[in-house]
C-alpha positions in Angstrom: -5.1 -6.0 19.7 -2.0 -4.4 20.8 -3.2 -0.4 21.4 0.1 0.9 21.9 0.8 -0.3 18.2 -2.0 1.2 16.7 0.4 4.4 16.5 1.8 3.5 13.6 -1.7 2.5 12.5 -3.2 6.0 13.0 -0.1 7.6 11.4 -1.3 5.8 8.0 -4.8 6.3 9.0 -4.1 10.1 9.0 -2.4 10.4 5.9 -5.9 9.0 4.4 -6.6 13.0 5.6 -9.0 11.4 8.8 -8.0 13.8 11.0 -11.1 14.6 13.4 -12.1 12.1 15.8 -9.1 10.3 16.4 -7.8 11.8 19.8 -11.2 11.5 21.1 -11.6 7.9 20.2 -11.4 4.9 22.0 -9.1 1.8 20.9 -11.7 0.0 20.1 -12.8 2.7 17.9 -9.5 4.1 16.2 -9.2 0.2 15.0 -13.3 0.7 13.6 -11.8 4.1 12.0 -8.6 2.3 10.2 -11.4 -0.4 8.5 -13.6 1.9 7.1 -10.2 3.9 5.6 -9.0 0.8 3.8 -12.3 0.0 2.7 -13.0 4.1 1.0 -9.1 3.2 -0.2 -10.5 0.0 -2.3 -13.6 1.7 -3.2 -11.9 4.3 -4.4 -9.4 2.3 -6.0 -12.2 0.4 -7.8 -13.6 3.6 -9.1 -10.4 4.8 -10.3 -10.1 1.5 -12.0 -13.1 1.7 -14.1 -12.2 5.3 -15.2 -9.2 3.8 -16.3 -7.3 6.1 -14.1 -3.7 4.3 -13.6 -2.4 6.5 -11.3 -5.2 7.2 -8.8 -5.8 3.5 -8.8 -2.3 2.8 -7.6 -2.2 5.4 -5.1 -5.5 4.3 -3.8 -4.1 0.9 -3.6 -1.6 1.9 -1.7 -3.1 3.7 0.7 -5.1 0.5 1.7 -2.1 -1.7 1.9 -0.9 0.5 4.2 -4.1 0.6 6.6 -4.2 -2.8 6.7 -0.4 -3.2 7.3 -1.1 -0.6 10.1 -3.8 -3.3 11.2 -1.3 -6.3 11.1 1.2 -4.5 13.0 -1.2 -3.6 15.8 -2.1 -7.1 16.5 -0.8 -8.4 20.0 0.6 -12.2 19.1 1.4 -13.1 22.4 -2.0 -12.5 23.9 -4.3 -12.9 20.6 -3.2 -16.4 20.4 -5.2 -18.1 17.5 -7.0 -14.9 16.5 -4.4 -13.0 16.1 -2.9 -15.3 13.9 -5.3 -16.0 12.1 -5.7 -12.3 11.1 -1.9 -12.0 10.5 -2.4 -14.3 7.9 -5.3 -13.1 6.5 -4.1 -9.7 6.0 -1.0 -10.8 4.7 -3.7 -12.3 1.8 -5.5 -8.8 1.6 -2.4 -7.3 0.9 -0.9 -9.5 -1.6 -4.4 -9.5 -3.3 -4.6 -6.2 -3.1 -1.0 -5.9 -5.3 -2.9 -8.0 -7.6 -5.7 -6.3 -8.5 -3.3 -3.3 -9.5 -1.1 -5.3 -11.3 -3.2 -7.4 -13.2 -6.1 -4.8 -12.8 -8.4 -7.3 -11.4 -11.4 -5.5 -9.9 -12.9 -8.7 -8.9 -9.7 -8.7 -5.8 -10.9 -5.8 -5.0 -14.1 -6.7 -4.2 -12.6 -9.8 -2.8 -10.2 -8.1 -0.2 -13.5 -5.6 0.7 -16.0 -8.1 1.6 -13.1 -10.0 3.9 -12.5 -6.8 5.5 -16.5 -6.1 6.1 -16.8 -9.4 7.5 -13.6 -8.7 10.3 -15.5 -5.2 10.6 -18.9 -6.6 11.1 -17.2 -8.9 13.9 -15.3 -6.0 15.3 -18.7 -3.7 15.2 -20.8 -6.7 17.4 -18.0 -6.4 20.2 -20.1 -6.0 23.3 -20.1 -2.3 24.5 -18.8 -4.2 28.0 -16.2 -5.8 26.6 -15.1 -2.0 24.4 -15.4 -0.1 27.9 -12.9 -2.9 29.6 -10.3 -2.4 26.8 -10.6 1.2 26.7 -10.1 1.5 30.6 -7.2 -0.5 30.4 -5.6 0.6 28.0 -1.6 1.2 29.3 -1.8 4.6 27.9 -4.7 7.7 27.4 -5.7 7.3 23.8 -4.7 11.1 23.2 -1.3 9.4 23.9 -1.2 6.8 21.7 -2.9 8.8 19.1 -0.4 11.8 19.2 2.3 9.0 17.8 3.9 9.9 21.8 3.1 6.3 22.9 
């Protein structure tokens, strides 16, 4: 993962209204914080969905395609390699599904998209705390930084 792009990231993740936390947090953690927005968004959306609630729905939606757009973008191609690729593509298929399940108010994508997403979570959660405490020391800038949008 590219930290520097997460900016753009945390700027969708703090529309969500997740504001505590995030200056404090570690990359490895702001990237933890944008999942588990996009998956309230599509839980969210679901309820709204069986309420029959159009409009919430849609906004909720929203809201998760744009978490997980943040996600995309902060993905570092050149040194990801196969992974990062990988997720690229897969959530470039969250999102499309995602436009689905409003359009054709499918809740079964919704389900579909939030299991794919616990599954990268669950992967991104067993990162040795090693591994977290490497990244976060070397990351180019202080997190504050990157997390004020000034990175």
């Amino acid at each position: 993962m590219n930290y520097v792009k997460t900016t753009g990231a945390l700027k969708e993740y703090s529309q969500v209204g997740v504001h505590s936390g995030v200056a404090a947090a570690t990359p490895h953690r702001l990237i933890q914080m944008l999942m588990e927005g996009a998956l309230e968004k599509i839980a969210g959306a679901k309820g709204a969905m069986g309420r029959g609630d159009v409009p919430a729905k849609g906004a909720q939606i929203s809201w998760a395609i744009s978490i997980i757009d943040g996600l995309r973008m902060s993905l570092d191609m050149e040194a990801g390699g196969d992974i990062a690729d990988n997720l690229n593509r897969l959530y470039d298929y969250m999102t499309r599904r995602l436009l689905e399940a409003n359009l054709k108010n499918e809740a079964a994508y919704l389900d579909e998209v939030a299991n794919l997403l616990k599954e990268i979570k669950s992967a991104w959660d067993s990162i040795p705390v090693e591994i977290k405490n490497t990244h976060a020391n070397n990351s180019p800038e202080p997190v504050s930084t990157v997390a004020s949008g000034k990175g």
